[in-house]
PDB file of N, CA, C and O in Angstrom:
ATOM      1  N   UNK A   1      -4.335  24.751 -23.704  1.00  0.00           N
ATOM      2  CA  UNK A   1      -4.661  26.111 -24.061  1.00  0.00           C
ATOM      3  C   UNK A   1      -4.149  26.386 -25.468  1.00  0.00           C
ATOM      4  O   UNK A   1      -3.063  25.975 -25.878  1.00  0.00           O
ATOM      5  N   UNK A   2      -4.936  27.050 -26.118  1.00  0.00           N
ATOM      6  CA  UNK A   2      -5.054  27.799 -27.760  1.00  0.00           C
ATOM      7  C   UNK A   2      -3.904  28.732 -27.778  1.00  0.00           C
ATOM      8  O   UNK A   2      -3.982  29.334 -26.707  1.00  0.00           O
ATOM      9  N   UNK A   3      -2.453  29.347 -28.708  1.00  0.00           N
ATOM     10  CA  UNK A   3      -2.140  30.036 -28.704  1.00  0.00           C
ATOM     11  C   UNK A   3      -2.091  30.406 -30.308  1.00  0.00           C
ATOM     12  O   UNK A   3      -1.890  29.594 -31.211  1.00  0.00           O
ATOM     13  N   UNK A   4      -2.355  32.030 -30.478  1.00  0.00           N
ATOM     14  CA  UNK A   4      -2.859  32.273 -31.418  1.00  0.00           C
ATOM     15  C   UNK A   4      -1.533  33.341 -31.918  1.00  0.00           C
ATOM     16  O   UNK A   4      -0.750  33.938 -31.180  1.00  0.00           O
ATOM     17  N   UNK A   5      -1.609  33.342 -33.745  1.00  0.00           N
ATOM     18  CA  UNK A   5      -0.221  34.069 -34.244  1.00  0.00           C
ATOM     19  C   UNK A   5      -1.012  34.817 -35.026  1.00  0.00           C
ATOM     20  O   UNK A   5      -2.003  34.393 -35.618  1.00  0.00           O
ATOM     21  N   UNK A   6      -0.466  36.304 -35.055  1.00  0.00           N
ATOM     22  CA  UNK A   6      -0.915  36.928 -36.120  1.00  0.00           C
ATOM     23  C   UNK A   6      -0.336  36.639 -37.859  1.00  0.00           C
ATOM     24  O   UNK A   6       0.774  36.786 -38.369  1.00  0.00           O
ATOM     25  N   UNK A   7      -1.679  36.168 -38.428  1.00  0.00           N
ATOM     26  CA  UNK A   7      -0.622  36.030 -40.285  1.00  0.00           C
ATOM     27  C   UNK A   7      -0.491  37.824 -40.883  1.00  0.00           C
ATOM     28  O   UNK A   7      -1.486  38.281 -41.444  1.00  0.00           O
ATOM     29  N   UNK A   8       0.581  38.604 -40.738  1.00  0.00           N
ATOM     30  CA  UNK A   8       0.483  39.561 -41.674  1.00  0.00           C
ATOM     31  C   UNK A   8       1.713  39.537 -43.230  1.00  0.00           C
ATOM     32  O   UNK A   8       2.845  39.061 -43.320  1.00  0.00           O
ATOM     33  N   UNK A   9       1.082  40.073 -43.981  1.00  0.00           N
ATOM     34  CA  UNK A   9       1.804  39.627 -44.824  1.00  0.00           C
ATOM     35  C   UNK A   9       2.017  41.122 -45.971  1.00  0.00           C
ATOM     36  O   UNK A   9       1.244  41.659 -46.764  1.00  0.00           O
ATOM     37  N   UNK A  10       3.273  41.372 -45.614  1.00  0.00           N
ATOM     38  CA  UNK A  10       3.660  43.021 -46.111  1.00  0.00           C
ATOM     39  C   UNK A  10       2.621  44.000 -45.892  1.00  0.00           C
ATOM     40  O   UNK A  10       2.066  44.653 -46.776  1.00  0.00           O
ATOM     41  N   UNK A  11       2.382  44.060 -44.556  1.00  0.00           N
ATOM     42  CA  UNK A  11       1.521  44.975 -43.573  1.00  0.00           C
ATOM     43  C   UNK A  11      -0.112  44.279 -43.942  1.00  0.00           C
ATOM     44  O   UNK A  11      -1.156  44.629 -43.393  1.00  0.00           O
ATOM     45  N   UNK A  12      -0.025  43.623 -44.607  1.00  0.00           N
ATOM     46  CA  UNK A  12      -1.627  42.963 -44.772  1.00  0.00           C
ATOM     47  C   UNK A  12      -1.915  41.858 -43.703  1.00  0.00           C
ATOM     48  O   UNK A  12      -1.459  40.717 -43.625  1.00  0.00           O
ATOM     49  N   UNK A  13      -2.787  42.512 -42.915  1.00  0.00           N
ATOM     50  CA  UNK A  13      -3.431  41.092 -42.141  1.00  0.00           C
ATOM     51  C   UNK A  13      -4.462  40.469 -42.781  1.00  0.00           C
ATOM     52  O   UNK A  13      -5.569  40.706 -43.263  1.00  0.00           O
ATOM     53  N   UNK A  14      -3.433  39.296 -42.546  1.00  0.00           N
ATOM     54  CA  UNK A  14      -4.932  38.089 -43.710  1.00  0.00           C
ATOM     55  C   UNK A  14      -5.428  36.876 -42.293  1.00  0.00           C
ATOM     56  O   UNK A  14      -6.321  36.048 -42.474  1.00  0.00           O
ATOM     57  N   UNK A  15      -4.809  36.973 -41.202  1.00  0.00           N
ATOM     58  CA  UNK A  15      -5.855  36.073 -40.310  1.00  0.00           C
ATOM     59  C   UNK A  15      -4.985  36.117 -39.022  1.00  0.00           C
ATOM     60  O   UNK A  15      -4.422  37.034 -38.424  1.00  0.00           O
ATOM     61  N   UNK A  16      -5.093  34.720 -38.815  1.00  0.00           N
ATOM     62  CA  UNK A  16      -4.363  34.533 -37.328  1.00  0.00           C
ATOM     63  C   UNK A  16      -4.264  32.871 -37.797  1.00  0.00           C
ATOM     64  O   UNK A  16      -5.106  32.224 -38.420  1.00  0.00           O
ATOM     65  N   UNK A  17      -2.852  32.397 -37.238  1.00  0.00           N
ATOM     66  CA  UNK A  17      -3.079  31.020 -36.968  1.00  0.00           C
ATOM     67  C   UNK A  17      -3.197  30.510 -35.247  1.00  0.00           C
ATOM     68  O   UNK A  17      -2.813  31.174 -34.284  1.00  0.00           O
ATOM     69  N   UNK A  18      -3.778  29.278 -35.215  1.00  0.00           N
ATOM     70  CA  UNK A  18      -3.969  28.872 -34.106  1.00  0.00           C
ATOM     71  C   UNK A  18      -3.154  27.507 -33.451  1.00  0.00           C
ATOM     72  O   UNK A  18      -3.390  26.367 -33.850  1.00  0.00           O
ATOM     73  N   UNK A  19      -2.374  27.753 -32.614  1.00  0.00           N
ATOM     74  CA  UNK A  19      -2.009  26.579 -32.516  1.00  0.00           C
ATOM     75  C   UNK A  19      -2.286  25.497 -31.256  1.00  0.00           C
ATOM     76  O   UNK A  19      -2.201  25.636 -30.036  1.00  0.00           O
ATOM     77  N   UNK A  20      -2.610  24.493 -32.004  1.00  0.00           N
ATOM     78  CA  UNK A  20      -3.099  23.415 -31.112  1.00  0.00           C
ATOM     79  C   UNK A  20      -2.894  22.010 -31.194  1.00  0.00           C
ATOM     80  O   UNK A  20      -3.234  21.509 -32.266  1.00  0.00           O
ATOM     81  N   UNK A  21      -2.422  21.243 -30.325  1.00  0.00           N
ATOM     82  CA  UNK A  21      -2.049  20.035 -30.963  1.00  0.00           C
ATOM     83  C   UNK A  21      -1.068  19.698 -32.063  1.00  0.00           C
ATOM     84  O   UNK A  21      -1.181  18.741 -32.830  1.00  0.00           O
ATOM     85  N   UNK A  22       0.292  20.942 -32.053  1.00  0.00           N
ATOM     86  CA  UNK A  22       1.200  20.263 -32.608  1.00  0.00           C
ATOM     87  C   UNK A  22       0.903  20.921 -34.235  1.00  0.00           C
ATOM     88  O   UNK A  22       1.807  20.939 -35.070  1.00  0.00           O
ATOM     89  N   UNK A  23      -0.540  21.464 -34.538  1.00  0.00           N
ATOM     90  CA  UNK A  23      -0.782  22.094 -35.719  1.00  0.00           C
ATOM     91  C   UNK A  23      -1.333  23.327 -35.433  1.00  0.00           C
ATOM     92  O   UNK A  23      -1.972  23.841 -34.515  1.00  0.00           O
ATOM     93  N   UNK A  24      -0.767  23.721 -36.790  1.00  0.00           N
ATOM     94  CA  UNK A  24      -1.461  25.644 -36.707  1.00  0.00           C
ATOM     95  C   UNK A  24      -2.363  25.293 -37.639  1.00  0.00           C
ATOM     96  O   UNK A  24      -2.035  24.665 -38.645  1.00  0.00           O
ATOM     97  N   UNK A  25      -3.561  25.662 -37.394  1.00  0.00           N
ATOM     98  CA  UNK A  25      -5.500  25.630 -38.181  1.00  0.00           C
ATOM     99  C   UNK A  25      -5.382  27.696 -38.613  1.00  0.00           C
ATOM    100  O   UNK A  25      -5.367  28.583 -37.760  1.00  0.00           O
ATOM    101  N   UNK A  26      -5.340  27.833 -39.658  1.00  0.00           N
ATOM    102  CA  UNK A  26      -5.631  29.351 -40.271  1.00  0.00           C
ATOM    103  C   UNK A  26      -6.971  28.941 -39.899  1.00  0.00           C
ATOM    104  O   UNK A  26      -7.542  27.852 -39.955  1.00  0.00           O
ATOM    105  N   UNK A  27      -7.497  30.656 -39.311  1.00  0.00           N
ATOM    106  CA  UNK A  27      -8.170  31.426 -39.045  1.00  0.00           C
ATOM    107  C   UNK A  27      -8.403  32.691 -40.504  1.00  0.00           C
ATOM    108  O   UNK A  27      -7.773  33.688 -40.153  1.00  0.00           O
ATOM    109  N   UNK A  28      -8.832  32.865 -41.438  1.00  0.00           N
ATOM    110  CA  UNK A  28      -8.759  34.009 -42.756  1.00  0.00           C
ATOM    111  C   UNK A  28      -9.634  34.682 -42.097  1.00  0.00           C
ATOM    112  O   UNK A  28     -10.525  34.261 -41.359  1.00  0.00           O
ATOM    113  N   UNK A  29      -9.227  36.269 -42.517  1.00  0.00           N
ATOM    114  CA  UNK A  29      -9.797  37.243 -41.888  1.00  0.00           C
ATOM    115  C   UNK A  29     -10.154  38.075 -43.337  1.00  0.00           C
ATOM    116  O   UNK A  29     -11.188  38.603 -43.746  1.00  0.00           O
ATOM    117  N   UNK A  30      -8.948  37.947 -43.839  1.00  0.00           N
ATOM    118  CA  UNK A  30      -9.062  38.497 -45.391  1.00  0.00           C
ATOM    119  C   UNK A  30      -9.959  37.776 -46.276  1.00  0.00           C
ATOM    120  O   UNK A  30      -9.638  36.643 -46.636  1.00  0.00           O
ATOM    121  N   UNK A  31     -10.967  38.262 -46.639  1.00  0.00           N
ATOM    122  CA  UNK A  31     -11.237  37.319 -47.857  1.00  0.00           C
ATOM    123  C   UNK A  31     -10.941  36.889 -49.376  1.00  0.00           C
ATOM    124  O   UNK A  31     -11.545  36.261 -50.245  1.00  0.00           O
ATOM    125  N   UNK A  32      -9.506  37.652 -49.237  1.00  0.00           N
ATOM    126  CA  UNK A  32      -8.803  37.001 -50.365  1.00  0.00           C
ATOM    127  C   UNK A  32      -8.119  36.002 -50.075  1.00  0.00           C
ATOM    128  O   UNK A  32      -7.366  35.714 -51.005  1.00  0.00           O
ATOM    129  N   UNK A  33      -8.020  35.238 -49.082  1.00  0.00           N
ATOM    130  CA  UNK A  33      -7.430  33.907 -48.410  1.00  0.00           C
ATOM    131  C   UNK A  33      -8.249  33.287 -47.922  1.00  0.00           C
ATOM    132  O   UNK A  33      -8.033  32.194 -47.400  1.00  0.00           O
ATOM    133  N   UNK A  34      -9.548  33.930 -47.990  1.00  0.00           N
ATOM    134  CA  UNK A  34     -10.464  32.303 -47.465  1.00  0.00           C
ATOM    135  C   UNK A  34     -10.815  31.046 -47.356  1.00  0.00           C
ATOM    136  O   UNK A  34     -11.288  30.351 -46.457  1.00  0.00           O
ATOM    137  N   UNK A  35     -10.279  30.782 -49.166  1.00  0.00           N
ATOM    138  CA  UNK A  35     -10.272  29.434 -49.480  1.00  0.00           C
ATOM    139  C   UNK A  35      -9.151  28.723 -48.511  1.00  0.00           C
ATOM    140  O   UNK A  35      -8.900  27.519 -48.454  1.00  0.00           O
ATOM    141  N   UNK A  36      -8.702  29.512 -47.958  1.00  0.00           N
ATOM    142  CA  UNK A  36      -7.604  29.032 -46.744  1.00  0.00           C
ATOM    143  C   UNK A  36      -8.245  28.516 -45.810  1.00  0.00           C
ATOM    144  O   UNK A  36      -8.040  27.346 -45.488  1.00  0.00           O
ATOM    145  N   UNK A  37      -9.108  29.256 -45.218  1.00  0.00           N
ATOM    146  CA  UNK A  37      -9.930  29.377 -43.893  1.00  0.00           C
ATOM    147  C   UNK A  37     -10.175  27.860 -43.356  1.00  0.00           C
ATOM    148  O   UNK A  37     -10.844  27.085 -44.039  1.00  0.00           O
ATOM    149  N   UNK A  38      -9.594  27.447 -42.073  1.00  0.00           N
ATOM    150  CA  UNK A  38      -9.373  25.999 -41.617  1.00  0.00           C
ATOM    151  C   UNK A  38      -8.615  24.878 -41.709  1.00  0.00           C
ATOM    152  O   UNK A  38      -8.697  23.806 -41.110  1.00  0.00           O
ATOM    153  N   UNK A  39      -7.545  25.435 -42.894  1.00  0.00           N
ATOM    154  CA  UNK A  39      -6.608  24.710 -43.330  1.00  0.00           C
ATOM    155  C   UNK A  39      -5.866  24.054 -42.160  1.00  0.00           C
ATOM    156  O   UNK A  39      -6.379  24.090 -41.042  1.00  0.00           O
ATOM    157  N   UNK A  40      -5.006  23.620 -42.306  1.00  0.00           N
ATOM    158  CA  UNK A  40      -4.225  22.618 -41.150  1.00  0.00           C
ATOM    159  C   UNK A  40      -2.922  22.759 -41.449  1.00  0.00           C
ATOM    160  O   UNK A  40      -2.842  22.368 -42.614  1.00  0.00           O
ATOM    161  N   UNK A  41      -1.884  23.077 -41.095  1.00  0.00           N
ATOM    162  CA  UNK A  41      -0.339  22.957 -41.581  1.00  0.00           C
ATOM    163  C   UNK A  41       0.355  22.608 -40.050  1.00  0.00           C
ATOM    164  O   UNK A  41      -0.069  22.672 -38.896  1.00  0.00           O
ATOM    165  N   UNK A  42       1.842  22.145 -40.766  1.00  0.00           N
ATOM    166  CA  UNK A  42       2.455  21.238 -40.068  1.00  0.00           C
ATOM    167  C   UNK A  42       3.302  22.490 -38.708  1.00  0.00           C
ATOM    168  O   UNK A  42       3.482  22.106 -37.552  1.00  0.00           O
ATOM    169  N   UNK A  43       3.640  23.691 -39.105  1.00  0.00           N
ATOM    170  CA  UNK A  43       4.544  24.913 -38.616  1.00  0.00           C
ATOM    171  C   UNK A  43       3.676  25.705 -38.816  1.00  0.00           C
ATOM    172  O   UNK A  43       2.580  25.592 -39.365  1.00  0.00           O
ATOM    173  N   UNK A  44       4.537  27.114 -38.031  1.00  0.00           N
ATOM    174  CA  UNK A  44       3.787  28.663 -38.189  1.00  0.00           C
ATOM    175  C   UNK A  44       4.586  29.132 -39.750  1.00  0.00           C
ATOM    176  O   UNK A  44       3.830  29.643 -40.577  1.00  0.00           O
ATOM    177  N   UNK A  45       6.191  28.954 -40.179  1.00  0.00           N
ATOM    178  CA  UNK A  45       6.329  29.345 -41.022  1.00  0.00           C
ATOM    179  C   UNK A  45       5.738  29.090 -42.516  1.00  0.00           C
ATOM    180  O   UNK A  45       5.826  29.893 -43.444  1.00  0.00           O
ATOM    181  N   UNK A  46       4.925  27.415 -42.577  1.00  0.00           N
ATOM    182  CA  UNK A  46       4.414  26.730 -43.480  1.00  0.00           C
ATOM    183  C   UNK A  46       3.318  27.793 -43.876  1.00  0.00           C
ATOM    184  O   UNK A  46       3.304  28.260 -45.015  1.00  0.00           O
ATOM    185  N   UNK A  47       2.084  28.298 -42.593  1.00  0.00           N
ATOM    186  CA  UNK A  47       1.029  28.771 -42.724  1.00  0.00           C
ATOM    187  C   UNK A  47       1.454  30.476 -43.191  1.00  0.00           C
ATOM    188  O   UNK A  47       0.521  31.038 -43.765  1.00  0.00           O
ATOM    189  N   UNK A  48       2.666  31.294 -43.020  1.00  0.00           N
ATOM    190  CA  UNK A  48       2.864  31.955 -43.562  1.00  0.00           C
ATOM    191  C   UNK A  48       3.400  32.359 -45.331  1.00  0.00           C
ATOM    192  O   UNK A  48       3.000  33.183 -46.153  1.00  0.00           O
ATOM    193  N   UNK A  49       4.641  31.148 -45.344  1.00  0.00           N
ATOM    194  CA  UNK A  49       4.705  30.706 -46.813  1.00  0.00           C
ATOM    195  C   UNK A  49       3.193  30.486 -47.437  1.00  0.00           C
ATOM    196  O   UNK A  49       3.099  30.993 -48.555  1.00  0.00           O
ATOM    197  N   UNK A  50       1.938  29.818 -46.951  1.00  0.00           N
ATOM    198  CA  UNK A  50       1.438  29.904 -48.126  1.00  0.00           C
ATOM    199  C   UNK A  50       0.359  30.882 -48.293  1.00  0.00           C
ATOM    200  O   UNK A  50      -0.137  31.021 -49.410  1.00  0.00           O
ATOM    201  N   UNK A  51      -0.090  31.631 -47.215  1.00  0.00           N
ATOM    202  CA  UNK A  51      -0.668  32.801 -47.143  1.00  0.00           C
ATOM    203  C   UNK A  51       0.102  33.973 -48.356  1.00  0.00           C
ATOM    204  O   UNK A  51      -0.380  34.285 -49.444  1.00  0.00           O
ATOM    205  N   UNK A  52       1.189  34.377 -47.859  1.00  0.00           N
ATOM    206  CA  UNK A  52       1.800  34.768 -48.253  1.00  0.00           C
ATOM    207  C   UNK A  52       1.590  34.579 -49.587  1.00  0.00           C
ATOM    208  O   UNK A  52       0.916  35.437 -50.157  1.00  0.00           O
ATOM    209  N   UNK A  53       2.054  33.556 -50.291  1.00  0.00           N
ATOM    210  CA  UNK A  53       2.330  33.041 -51.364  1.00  0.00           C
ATOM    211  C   UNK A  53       1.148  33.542 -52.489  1.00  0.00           C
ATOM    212  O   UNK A  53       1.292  34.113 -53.570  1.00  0.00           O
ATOM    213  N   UNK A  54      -0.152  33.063 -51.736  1.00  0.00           N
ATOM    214  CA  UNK A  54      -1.333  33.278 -52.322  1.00  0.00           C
ATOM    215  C   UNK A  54      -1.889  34.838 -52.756  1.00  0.00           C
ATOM    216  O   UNK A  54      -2.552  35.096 -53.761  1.00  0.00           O
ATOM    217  N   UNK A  55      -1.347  35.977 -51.525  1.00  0.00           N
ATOM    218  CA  UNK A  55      -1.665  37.029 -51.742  1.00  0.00           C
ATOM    219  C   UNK A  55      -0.568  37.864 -53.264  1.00  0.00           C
ATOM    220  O   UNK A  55      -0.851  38.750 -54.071  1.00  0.00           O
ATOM    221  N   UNK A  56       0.533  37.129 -53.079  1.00  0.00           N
ATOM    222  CA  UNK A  56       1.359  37.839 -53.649  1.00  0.00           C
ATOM    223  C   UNK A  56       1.369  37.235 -55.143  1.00  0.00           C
ATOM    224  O   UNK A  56       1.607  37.964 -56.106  1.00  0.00           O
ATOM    225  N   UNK A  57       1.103  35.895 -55.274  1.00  0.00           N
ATOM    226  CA  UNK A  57       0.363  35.194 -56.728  1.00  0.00           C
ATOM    227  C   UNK A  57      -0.340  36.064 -57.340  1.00  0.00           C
ATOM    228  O   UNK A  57      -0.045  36.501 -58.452  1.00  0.00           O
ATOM    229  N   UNK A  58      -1.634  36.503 -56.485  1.00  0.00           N
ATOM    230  CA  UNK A  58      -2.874  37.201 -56.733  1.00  0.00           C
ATOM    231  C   UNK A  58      -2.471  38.458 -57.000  1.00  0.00           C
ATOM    232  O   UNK A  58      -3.304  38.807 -57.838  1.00  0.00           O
ATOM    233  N   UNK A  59      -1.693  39.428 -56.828  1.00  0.00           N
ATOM    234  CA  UNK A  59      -1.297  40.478 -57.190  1.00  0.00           C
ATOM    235  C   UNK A  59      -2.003  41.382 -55.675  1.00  0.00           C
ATOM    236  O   UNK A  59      -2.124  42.594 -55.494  1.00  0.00           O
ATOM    237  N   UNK A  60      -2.318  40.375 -54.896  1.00  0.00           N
ATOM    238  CA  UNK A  60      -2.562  41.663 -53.717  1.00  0.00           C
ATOM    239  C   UNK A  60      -1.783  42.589 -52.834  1.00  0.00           C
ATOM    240  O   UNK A  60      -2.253  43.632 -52.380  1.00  0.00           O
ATOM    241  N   UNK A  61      -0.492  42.125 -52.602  1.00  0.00           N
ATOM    242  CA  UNK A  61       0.279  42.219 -52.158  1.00  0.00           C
ATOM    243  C   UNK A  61       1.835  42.470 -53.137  1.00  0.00           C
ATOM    244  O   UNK A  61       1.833  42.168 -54.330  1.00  0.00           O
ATOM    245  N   UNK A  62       2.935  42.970 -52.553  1.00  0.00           N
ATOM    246  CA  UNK A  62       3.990  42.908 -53.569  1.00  0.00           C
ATOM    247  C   UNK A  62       5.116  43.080 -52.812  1.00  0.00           C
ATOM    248  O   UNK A  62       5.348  43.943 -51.966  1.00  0.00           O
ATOM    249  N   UNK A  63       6.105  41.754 -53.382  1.00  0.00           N
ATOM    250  CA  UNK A  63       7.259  41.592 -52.290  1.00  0.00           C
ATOM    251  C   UNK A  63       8.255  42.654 -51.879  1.00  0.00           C
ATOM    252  O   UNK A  63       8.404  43.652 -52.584  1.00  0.00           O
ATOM    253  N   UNK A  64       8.739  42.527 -51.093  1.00  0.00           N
ATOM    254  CA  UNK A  64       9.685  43.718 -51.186  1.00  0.00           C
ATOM    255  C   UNK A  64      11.320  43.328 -52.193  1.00  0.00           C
ATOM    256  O   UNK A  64      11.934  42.267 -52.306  1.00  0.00           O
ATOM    257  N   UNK A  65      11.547  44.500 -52.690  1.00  0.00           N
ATOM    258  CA  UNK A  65      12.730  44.116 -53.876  1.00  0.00           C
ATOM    259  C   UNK A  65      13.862  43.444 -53.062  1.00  0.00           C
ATOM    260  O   UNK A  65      14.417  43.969 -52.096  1.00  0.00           O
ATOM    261  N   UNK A  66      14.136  42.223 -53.565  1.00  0.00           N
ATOM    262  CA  UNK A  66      15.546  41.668 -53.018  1.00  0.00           C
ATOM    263  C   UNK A  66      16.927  41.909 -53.508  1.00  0.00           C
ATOM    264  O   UNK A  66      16.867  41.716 -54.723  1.00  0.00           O
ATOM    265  N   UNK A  67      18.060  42.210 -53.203  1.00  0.00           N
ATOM    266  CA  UNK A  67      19.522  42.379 -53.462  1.00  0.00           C
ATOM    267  C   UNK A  67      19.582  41.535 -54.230  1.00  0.00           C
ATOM    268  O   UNK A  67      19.027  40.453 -54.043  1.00  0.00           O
ATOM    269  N   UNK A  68      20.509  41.914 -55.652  1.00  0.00           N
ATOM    270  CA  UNK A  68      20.591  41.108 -56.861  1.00  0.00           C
ATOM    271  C   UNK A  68      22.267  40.192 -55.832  1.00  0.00           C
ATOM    272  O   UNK A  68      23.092  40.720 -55.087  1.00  0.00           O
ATOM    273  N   UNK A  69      22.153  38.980 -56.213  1.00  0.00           N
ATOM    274  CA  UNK A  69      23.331  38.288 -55.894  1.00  0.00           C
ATOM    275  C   UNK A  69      24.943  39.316 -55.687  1.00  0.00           C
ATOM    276  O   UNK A  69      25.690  39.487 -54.724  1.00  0.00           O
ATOM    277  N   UNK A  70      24.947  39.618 -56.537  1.00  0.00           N
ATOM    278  CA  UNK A  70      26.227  40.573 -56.853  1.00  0.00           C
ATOM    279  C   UNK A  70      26.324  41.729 -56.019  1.00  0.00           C
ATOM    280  O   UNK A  70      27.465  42.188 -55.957  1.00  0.00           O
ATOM    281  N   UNK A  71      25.537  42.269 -55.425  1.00  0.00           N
ATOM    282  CA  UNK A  71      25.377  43.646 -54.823  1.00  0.00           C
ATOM    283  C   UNK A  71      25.182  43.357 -53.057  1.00  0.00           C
ATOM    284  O   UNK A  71      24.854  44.140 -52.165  1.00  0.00           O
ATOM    285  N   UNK A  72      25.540  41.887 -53.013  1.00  0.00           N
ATOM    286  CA  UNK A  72      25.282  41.303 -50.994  1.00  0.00           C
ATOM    287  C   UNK A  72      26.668  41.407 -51.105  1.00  0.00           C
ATOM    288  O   UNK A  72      27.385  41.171 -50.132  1.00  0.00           O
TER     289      UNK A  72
END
C-alpha cells in the first residue's frame, strides 16, 4: 500500500510525496515545481529540501527570518 505526504512549503502546497518501495516519487501540484513532477528521492526530508529549495530560489516563497548566532 501507497502512503502519501503532504509537500507544503511556508503554507504553500506544492504537491504530495508518495511513498513506495523505500522511495518518495513527488507528485507537483504547483506548477512552479513541475519540473519536479516524478522525481524519485531517497527520504521525505530530501523531497522537501528540494521543493523547498526551488520555491524559495525562485522568489516564490520566503524563509522565515532565522536568530542571528549571538541572539540563541
Amino acid at each position: 500500500m501507497f502512503q502519501s505526504h503532504v509537500i507544503e512549503v511556508h503554507g504553500v502546497f506544492a504537491g504530495a510525496a508518495i511513498d513506495a518501495a523505500g522511495k518518495f516519487r513527488f507528485v507537483a501540484v504547483d506548477p512552479r515545481v513541475e519540473e519536479l513532477d516524478g522525481s524519485e528521492w531517497p527520504s521525505l526530508p530530501d523531497v522537501q529540501r528540494v521543493v523547498g529549495g526551488m520555491l524559495v530560489r525562485h522568489g516564490h516563497v520566503r524563509m522565515a527570518a532565522q536568530p542571528r548566532r549571538d541572539q540563541v
